[in-house]
N, CA and C of each residue as an Amber inpcrd file, in Angstrom:
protein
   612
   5.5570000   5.2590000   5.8840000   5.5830000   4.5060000   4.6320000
   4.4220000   3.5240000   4.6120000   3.6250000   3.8330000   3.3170000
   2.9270000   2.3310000   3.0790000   3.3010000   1.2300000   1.6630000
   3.0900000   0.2640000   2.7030000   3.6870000  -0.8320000   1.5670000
   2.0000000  -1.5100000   0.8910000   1.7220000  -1.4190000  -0.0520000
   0.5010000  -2.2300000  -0.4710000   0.8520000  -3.2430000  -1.8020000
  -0.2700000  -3.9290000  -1.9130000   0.3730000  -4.8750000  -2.5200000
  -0.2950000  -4.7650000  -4.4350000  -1.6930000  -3.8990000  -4.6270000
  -1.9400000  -3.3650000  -5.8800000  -2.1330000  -1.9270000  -5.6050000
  -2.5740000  -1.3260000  -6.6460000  -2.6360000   0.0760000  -6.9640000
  -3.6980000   0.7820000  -6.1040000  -4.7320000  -0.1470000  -5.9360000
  -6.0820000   0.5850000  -5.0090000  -6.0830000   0.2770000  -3.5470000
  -5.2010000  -1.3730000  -3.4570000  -4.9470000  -1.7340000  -1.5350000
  -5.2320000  -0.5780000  -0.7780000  -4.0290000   0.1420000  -0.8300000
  -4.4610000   0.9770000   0.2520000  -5.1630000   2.1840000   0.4510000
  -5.9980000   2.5650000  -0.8140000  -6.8710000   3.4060000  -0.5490000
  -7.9620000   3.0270000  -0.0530000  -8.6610000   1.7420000  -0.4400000
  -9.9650000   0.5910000   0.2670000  -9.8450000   0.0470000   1.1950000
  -8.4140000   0.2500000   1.6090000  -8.5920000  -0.2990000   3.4470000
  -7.9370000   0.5700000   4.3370000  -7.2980000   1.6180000   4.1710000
  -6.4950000   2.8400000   4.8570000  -6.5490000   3.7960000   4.4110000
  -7.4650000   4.0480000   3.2990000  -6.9690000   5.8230000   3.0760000
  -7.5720000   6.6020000   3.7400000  -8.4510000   6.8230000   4.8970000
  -8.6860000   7.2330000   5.9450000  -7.3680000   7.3690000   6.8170000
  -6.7080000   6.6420000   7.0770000  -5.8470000   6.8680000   8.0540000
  -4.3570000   7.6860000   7.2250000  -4.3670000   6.8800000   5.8200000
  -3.4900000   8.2020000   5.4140000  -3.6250000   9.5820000   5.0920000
  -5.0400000   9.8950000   4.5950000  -5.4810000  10.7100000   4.4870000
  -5.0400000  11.7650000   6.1040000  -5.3460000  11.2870000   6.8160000
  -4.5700000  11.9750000   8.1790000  -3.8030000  12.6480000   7.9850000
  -2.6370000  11.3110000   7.7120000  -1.3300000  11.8570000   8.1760000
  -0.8670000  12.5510000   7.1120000  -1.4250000  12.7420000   6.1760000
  -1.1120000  13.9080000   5.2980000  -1.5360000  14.9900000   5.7400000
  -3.0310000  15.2190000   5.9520000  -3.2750000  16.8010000   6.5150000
  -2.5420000  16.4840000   8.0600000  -2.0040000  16.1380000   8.3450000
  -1.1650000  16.6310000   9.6270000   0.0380000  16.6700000   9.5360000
   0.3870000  16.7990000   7.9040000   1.6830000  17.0720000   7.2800000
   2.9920000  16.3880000   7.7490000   2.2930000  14.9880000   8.0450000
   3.3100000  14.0800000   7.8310000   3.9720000  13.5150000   6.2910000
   4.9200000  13.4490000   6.0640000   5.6930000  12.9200000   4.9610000
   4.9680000  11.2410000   4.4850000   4.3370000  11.3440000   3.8400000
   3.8970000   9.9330000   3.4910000   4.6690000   9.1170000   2.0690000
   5.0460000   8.1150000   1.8660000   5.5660000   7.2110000   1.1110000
   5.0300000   6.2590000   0.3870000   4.3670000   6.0710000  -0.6120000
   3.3680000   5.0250000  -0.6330000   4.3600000   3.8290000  -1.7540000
   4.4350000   2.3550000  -1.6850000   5.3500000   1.5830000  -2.3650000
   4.1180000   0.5630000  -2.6970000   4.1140000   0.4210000  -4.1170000
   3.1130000  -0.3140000  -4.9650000   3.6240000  -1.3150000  -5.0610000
   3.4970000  -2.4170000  -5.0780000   4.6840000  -3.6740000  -5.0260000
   4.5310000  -4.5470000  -6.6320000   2.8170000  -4.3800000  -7.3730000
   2.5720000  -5.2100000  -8.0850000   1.9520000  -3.8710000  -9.1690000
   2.1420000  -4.5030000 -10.3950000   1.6240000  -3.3830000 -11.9250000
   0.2980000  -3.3740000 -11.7170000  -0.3830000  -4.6340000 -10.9510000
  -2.3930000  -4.3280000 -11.1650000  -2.7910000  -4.5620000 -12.5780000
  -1.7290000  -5.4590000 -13.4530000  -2.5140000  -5.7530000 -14.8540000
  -3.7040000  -6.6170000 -14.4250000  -3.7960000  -7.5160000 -13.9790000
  -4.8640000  -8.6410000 -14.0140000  -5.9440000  -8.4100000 -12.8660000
  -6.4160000  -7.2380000 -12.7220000  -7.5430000  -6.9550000 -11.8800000
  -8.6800000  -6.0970000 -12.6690000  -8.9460000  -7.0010000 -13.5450000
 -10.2350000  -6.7770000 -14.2450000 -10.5380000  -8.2600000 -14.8390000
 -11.8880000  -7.9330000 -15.2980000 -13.0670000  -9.2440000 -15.9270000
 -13.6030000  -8.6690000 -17.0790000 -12.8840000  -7.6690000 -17.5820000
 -13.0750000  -7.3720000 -19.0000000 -12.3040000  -8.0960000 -19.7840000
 -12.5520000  -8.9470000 -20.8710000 -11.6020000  -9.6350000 -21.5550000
 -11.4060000  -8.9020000 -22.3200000 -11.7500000  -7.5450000 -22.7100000
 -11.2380000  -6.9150000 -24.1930000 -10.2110000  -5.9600000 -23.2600000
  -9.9710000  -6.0460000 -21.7970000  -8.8780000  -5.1560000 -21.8810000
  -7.3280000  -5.5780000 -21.8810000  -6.5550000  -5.1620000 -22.4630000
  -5.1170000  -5.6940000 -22.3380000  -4.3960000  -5.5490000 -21.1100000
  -3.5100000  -6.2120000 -20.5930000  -2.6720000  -6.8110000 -19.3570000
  -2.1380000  -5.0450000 -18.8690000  -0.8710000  -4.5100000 -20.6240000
  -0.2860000  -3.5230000 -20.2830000  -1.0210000  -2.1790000 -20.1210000
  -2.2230000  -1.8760000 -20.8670000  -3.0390000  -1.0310000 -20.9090000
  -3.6270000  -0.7340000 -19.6560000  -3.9860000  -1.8960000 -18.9950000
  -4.6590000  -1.6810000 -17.4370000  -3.7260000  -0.9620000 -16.6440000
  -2.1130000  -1.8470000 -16.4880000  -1.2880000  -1.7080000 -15.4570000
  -0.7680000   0.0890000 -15.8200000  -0.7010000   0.7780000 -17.2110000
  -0.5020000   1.7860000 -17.5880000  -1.6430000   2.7830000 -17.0350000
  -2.4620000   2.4310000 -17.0770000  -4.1270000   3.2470000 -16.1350000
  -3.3840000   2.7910000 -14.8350000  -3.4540000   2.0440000 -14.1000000
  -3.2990000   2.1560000 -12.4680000  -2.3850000   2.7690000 -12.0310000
  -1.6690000   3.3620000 -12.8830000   0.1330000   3.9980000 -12.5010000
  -0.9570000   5.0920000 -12.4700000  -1.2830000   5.4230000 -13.5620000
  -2.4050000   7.1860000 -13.7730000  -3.1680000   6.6180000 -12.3700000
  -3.8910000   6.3900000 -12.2350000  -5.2670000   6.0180000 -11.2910000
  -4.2260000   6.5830000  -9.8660000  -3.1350000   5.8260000  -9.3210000
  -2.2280000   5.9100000  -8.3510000  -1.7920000   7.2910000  -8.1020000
  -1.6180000   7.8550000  -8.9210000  -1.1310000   8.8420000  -9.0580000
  -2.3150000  10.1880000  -8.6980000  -3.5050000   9.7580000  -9.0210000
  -4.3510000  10.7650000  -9.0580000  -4.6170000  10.5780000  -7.4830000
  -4.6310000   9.2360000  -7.1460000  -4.8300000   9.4940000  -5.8570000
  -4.2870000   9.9860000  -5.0070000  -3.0270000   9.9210000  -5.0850000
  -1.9690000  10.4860000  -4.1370000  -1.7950000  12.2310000  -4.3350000
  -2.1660000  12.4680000  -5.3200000  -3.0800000  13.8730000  -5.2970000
  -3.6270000  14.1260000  -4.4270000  -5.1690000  13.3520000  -4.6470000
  -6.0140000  13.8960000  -3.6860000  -5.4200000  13.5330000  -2.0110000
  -4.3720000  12.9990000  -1.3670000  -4.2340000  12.7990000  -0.3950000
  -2.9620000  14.1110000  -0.3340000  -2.4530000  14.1760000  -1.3900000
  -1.2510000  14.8280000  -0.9580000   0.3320000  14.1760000  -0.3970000
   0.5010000  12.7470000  -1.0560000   1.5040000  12.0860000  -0.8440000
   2.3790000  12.8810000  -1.0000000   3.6480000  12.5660000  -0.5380000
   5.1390000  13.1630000  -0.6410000   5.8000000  12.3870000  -1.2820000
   5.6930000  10.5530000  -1.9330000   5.8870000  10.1130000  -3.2100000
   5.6080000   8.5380000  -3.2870000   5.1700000   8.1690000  -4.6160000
   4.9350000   7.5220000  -4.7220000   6.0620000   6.2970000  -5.6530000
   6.1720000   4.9610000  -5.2420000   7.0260000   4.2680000  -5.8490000
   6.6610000   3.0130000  -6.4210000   6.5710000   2.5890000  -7.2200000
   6.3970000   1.6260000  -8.3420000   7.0140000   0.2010000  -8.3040000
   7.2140000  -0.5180000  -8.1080000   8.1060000  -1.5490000  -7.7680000
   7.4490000  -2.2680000  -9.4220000   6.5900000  -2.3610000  -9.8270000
   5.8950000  -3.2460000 -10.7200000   6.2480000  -4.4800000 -11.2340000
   5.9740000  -5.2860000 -10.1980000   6.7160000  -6.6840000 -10.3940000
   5.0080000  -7.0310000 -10.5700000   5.2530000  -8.5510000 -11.0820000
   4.0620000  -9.3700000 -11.3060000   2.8260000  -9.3810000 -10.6790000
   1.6350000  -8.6650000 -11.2540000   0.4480000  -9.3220000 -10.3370000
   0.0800000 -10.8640000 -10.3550000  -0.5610000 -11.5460000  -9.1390000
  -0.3910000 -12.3070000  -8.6780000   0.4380000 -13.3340000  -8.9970000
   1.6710000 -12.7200000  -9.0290000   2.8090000 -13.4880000  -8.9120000
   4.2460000 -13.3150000  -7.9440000   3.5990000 -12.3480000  -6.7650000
   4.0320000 -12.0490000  -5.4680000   4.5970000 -13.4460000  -5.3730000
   5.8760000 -13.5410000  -4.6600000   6.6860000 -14.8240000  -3.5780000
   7.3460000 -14.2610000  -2.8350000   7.1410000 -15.5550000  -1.6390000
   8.4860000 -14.8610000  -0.4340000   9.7260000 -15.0010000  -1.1120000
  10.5020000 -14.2710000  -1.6610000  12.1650000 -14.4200000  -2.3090000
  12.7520000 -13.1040000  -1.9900000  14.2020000 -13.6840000  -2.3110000
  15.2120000 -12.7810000  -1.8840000  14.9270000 -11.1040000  -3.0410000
  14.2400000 -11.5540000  -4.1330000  14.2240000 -10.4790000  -5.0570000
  13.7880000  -9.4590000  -4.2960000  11.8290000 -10.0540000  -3.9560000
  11.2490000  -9.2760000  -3.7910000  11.3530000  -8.2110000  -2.3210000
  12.1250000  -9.1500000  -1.2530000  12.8330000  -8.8120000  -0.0940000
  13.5280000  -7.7570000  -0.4850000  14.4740000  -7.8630000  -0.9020000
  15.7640000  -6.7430000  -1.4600000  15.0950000  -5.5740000  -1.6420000
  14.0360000  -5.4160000  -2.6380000  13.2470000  -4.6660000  -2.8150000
  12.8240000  -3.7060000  -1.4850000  11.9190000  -3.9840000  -1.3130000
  11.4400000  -3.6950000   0.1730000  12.4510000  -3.0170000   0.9600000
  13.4690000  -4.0740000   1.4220000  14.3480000  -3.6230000   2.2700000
  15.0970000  -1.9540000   1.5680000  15.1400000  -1.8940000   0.4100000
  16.0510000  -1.2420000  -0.0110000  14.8820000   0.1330000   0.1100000
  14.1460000   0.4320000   0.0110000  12.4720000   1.5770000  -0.0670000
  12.9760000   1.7940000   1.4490000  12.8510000   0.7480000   2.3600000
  12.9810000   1.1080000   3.4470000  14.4290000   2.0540000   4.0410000
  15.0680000   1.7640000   3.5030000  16.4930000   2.0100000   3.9660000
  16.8510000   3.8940000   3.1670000  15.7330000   3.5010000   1.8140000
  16.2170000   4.5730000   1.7350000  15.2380000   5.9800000   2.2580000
  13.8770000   5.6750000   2.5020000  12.8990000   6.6330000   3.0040000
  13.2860000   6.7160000   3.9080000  14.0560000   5.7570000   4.6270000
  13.8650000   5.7100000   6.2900000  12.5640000   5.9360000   7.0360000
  11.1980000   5.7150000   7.3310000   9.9580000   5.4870000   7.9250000
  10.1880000   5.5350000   9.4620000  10.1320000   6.5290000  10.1180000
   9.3710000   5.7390000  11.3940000   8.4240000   4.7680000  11.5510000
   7.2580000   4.7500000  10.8920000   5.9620000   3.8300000  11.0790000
   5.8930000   3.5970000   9.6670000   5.6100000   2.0490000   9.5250000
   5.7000000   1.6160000   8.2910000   4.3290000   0.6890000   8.5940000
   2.9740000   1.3180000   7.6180000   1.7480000   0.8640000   7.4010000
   1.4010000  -0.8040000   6.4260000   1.3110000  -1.5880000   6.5050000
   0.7380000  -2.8490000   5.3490000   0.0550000  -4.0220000   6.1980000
  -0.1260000  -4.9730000   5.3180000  -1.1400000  -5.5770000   5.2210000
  -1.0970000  -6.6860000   6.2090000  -1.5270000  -6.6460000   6.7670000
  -1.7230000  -8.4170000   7.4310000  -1.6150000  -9.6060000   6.7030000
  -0.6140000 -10.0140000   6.7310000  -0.2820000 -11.3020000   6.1670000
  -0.9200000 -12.6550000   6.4610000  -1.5500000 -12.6050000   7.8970000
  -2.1850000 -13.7440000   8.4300000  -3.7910000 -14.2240000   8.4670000
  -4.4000000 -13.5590000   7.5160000  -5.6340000 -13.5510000   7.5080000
  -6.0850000 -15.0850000   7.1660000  -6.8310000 -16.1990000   7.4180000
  -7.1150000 -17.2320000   7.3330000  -8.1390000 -17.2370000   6.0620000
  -7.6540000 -18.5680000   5.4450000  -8.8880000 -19.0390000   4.5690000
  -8.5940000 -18.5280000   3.4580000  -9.7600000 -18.0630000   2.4940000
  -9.2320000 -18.0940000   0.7940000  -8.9830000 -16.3970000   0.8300000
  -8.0830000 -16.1860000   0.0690000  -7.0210000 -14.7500000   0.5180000
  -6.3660000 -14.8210000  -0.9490000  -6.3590000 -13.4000000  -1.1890000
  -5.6220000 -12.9970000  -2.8570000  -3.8290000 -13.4100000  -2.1540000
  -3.7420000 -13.9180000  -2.7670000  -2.0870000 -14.5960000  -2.0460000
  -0.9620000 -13.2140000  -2.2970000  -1.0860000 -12.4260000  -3.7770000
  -0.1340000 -11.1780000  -3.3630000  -0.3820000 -10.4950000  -2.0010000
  -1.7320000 -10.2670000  -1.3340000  -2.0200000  -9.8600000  -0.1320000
  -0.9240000 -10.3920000   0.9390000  -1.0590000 -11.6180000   1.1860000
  -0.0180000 -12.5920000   2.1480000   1.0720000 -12.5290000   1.9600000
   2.0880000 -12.2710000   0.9160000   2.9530000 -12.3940000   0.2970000
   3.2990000 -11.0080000   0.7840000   2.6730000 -10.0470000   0.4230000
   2.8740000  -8.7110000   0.7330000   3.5720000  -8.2140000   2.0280000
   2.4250000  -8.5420000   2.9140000   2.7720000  -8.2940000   4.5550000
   3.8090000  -9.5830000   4.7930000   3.6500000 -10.3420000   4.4770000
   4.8520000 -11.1490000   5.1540000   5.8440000 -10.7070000   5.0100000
   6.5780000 -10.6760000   3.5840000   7.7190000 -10.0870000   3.0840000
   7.9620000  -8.7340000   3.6670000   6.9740000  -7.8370000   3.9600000
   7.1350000  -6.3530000   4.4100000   7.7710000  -6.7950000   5.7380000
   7.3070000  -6.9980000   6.5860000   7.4040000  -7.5880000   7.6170000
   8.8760000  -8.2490000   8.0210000   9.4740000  -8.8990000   7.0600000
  10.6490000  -9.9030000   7.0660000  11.4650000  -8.6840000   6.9930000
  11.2590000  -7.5240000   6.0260000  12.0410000  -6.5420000   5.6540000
  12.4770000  -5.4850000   6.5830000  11.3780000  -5.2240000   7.4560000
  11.2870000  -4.2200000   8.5240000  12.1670000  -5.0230000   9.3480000
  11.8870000  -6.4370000   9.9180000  13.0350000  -7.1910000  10.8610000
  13.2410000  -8.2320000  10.5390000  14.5970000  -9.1520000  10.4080000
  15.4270000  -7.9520000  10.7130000  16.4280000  -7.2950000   9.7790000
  15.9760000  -7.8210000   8.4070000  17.1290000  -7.2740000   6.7690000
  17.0350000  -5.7780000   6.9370000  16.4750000  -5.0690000   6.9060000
  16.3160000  -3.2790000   6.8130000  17.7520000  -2.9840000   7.5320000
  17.2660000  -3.4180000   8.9120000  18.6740000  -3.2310000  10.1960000
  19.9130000  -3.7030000  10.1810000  19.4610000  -4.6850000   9.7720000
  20.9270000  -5.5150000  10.0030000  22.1800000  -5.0190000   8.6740000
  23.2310000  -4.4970000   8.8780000  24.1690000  -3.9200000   7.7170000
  24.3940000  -5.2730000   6.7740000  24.5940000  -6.3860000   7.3380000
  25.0800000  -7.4550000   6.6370000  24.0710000  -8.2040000   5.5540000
  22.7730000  -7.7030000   5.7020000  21.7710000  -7.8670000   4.7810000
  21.7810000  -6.8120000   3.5960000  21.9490000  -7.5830000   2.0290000
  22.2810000  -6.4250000   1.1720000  23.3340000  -5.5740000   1.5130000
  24.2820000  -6.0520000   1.1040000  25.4520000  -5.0380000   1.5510000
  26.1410000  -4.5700000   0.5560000  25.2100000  -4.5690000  -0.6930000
  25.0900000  -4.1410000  -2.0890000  24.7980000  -2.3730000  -1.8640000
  23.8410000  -2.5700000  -0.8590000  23.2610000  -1.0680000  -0.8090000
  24.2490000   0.0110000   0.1520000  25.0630000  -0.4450000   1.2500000
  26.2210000   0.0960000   1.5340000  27.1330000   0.8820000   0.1690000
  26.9730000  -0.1850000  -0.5820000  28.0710000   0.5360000  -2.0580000
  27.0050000   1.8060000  -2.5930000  26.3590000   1.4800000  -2.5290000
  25.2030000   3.0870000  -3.3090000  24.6160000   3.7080000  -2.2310000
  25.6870000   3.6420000  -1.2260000  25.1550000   4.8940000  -0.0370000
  24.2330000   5.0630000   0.6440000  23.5020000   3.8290000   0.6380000
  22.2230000   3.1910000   1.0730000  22.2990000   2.6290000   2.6680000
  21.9010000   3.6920000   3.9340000  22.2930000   3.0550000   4.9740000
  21.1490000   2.2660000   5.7350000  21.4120000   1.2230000   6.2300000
  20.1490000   0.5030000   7.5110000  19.7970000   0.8800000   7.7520000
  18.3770000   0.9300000   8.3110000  17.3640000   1.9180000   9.1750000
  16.2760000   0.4930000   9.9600000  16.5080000   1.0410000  10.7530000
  15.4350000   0.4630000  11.9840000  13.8960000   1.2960000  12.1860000
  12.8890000   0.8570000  11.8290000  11.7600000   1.0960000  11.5020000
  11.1910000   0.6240000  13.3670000  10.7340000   2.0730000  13.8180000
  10.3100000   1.7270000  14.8780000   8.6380000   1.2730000  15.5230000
   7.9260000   1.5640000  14.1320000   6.7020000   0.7530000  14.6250000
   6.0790000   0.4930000  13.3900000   5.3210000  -0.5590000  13.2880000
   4.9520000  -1.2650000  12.3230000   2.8950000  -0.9510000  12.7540000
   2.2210000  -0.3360000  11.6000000   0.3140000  -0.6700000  11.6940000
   0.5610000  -1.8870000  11.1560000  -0.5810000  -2.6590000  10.9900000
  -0.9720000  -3.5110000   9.6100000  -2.4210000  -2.9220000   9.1580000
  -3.2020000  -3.4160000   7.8110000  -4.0580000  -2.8360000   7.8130000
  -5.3320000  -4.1270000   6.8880000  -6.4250000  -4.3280000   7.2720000
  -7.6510000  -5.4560000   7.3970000  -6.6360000  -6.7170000   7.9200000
  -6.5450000  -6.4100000   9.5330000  -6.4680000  -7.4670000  10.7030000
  -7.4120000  -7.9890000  10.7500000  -7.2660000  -9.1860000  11.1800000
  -7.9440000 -10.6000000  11.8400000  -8.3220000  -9.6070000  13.5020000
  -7.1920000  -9.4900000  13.9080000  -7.4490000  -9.0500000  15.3000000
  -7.1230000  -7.3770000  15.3310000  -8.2300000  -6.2380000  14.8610000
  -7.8030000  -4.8330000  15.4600000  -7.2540000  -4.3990000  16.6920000
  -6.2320000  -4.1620000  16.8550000  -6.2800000  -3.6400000  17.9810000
  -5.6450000  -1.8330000  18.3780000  -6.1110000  -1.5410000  17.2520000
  -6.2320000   0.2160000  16.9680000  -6.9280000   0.4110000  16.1260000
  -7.7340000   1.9980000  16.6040000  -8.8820000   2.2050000  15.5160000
  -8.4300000   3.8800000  15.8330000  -8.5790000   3.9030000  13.9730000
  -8.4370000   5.4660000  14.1980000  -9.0970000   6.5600000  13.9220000
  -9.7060000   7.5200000  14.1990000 -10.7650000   8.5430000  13.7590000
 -10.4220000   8.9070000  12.4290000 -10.9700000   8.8520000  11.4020000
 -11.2080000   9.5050000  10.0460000 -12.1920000  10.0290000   9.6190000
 -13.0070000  10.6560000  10.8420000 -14.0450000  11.6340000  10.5350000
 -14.1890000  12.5150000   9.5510000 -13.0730000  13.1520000   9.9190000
 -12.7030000  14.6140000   9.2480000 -12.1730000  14.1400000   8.1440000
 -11.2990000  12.9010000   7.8490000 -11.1800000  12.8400000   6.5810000
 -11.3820000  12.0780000   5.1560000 -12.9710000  12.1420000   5.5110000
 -13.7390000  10.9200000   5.0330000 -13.8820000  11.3520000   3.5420000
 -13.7800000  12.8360000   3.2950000 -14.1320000  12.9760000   1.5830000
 -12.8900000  12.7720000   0.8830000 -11.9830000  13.0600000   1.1010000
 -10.4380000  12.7820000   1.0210000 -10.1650000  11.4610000   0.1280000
 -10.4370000  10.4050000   1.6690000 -10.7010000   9.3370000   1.2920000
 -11.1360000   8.7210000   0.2320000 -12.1770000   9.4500000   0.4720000
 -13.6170000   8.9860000  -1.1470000 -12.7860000   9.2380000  -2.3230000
 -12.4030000  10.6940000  -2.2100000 -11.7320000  11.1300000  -3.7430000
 -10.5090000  10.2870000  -4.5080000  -9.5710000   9.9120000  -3.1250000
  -8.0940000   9.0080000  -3.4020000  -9.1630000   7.9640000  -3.4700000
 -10.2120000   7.1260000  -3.2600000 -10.6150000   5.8270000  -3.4800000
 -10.9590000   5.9870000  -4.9700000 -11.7120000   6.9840000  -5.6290000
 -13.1230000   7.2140000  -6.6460000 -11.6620000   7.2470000  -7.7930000
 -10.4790000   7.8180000  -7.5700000  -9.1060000   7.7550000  -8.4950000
  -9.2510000   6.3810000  -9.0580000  -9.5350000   5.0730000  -8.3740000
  -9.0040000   4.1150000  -9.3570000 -10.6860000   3.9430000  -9.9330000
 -10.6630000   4.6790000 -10.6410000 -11.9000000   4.3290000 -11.9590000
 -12.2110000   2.5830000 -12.1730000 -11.1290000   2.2840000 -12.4970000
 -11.3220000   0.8400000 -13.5400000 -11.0820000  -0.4160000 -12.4740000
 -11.6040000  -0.2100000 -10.9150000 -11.3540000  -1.1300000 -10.1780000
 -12.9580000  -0.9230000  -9.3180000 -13.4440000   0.2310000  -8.8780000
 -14.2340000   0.9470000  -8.4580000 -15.6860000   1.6140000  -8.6170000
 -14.9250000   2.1210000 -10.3200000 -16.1080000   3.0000000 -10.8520000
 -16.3000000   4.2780000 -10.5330000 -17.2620000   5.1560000 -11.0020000
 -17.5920000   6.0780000 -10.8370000 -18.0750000   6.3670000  -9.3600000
 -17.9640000   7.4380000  -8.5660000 -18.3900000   7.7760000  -7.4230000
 -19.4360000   8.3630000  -7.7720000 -20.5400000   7.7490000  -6.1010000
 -21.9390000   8.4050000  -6.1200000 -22.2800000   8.7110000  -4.9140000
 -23.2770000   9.2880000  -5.1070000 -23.7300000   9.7010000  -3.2780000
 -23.8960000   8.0810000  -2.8100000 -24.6820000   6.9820000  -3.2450000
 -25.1630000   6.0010000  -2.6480000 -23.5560000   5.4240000  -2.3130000
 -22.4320000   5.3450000  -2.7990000 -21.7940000   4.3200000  -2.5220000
 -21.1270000   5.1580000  -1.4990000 -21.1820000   6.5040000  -1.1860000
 -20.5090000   7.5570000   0.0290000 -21.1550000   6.8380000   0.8160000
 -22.3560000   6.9430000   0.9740000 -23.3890000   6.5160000   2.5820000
 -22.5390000   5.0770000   2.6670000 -22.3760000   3.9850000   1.5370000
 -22.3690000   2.5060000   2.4490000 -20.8310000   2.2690000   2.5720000
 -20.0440000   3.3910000   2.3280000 -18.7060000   3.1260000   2.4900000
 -18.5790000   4.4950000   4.1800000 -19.1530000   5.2880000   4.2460000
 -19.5940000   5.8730000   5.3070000 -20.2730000   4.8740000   6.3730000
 -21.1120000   4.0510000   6.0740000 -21.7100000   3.3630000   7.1720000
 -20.9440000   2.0220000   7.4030000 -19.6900000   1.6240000   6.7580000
 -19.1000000   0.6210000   6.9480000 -17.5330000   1.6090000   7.9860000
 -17.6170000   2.4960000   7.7530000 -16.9430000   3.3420000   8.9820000
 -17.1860000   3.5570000  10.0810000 -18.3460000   4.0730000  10.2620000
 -19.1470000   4.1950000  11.3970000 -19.1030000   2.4710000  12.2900000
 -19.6890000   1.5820000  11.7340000 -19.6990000   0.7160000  12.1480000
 -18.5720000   0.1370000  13.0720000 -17.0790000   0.8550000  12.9920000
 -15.9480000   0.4500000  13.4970000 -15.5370000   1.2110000  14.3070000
């Protein structure tokens, strides 16, 4: 499972590594937490119009990766909080995919930081341990057949401190294609922006 916190997160900082675990026909999950209205500097575009493109944009990407599904949460862009809402949430994706390895964001990155980012991984994080597990957390979801699950390893993804790096050689066009999906965050794909998103790989 990946938890991200807008529509493009995790194709600009992991879709290399999901891209993987799809061609190695792992079951992938991807959970959008925020609609992505307010990630543009066009003033002629509207709030709902954008967030209605990033659902499309999301979608195309998980195409090109070959997700097994994608889920929508569409709560407020940048209006992520640590609360019980957005917890529940989470916990409940979790409980019901059940994940072995559950992919998101580093919550601890220092200094000036899009705060849904922080908000994101923290809360993911709170959810995986110990509300997911524990029965007595949400015990709303017991009534809709919804059982605990213990999530046995947690990535994060743009750490402060790496301490795993994974080959995405092989699935570097993949990548490109699930990235080049969100049009209206991105733009059009070109050879020049392959090489410096290629040489910012290499580099790691």
């Amino acid at each position: 499972m990946v938890i991200t916190p807008h529509p493009d997160d995790s194709e600009s900082a992991s879709g290399g590594t999901i891209a993987k675990w799809c061609a190695e026909g792992k079951k992938v999950v991807l959970v959008v937490c925020t609609n992505g209205d307010k990630g543009t500097s066009d003033r002629s575009v509207k709030p709902a119009d954008l967030a209605a493109t990033r659902e499309v944009e999301t979608l195309n990407a998980a195409k090109a990766y070959g997700l097994a599904e994608v889920v929508f949460l569409r709560m407020k862009d940048q209006g992520l909080e640590d609360n019980d809402e957005f917890r529940e949430k989470l916990v409940k994706q979790i409980r019901i995919h059940k994940p072995r390895l559950l992919l998101t964001i580093d919550p601890n990155r220092p200094y000036i930081r899009h705060r849904d980012h922080s908000m994101t991984g923290r809360v993911a994080l709170d959810a995986v341990f110990p509300y997911a597990r524990d029965h007595v957390a949400y015990p709303e979801h017991l009534e809709e057949g919804i059982e605990p699950h213990k999530v046995e390893e947690v990535w994060l993804f743009r750490p402060e401190e790496p301490n795993i790096y994974v080959d995405v050689t092989e699935h570097f066009e993949t990548r490109q294609n699930a990235l080049h999906s969100h049009v209206s965050q991105v733009g059009e794909r070109s050879d020049e922006r392959d090489e410096r998103s290629r040489g910012r790989l290499a580099e790691t």
